[in-house]
C-alpha positions as CSV (number, residue, x, y, z in Angstrom):
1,X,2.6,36.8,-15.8
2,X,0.5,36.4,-13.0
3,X,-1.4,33.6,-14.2
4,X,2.2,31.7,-14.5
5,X,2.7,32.2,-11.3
6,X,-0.6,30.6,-9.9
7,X,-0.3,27.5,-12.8
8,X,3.6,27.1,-11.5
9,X,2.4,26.5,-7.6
10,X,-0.8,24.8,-8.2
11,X,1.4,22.5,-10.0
12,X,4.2,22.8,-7.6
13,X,1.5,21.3,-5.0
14,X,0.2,19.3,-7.4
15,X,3.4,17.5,-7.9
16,X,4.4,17.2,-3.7
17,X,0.3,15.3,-3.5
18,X,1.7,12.8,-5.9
19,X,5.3,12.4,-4.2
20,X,3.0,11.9,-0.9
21,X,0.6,9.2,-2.7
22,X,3.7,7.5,-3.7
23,X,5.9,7.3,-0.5
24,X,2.6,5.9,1.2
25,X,2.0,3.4,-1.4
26,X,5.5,1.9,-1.5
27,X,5.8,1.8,2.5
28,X,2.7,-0.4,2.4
29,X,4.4,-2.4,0.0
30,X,6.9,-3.1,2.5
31,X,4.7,-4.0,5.3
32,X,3.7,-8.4,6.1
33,X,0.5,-8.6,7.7
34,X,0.2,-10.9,11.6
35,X,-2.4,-11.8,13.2
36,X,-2.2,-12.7,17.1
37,X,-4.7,-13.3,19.8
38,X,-5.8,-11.0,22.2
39,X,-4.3,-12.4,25.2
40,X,-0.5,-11.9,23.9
41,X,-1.3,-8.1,22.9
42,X,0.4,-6.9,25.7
43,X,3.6,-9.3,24.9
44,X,3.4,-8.1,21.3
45,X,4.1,-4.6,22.5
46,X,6.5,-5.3,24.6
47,X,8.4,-7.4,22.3
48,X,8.1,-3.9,19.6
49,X,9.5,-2.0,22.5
50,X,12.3,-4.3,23.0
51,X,13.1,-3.9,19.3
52,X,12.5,0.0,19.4
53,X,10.7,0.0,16.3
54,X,9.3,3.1,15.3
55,X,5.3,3.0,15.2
56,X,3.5,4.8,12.1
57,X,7.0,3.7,9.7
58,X,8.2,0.4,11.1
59,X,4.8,-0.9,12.6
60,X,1.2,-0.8,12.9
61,X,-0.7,-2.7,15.7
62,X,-4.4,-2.9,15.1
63,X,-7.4,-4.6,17.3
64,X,-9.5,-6.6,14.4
65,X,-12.0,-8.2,16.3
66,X,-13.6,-9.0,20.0
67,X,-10.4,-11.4,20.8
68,X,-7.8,-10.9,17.6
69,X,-5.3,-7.9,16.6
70,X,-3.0,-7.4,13.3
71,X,0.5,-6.5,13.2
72,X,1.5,-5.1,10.4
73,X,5.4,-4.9,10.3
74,X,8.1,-3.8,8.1
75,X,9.8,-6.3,6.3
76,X,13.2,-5.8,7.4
77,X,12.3,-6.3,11.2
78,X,9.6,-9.6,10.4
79,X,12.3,-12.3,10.8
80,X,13.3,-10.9,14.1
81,X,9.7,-10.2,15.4
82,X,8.6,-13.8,14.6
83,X,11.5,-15.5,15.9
84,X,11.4,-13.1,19.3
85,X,7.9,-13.8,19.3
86,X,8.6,-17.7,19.2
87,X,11.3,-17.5,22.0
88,X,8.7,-15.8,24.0
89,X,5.7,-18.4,23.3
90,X,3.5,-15.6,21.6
91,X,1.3,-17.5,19.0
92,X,1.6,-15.5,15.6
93,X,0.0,-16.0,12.5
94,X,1.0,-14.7,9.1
């Protein structure tokens, strides 16, 4: 009986690691990669404040290189973003 009881939560934790791998996997899905240049990185978080996007779920703002930095957004807010981000002269590319 007691051996049951182990197999049941190993599986039970088991099962919750795959639920996690999941979730992560289709959030990503739902994520458009930008690119942007250094000099509008402070903009670019302005313009996600403005929005009041959430950061690890709605966004992820990343420095690439020595002068770039990607923006990787949810899908639902991407029209918005780029269209702020043109009204605002921020030079964006997806």
């Amino acid at each position: 009986a007691k051996e049951f009881i182990k197999s049941k939560k190993s599986e039970q934790k088991l099962r919750e690691s795959i639920r996690n791998i999941i979730k992560g996997k289709l959030t990503e899905a739902k994520m458009v990669s930008l690119n942007g240049q250094r000099k509008d990185y402070k903009k670019v978080v302005q313009l996600l404040k403005k929005m009041k996007l959430k950061s690890p779920k709605q966004y992820d703002l990343k420095p690439t290189g020595t002068n770039t930095f990607t923006i990787n957004i949810d899908k639902k807010f991407y029209n918005k973003f780029l269209e702020l981000a043109m009204n605002n002269k921020i030079d964006i590319r997806g």
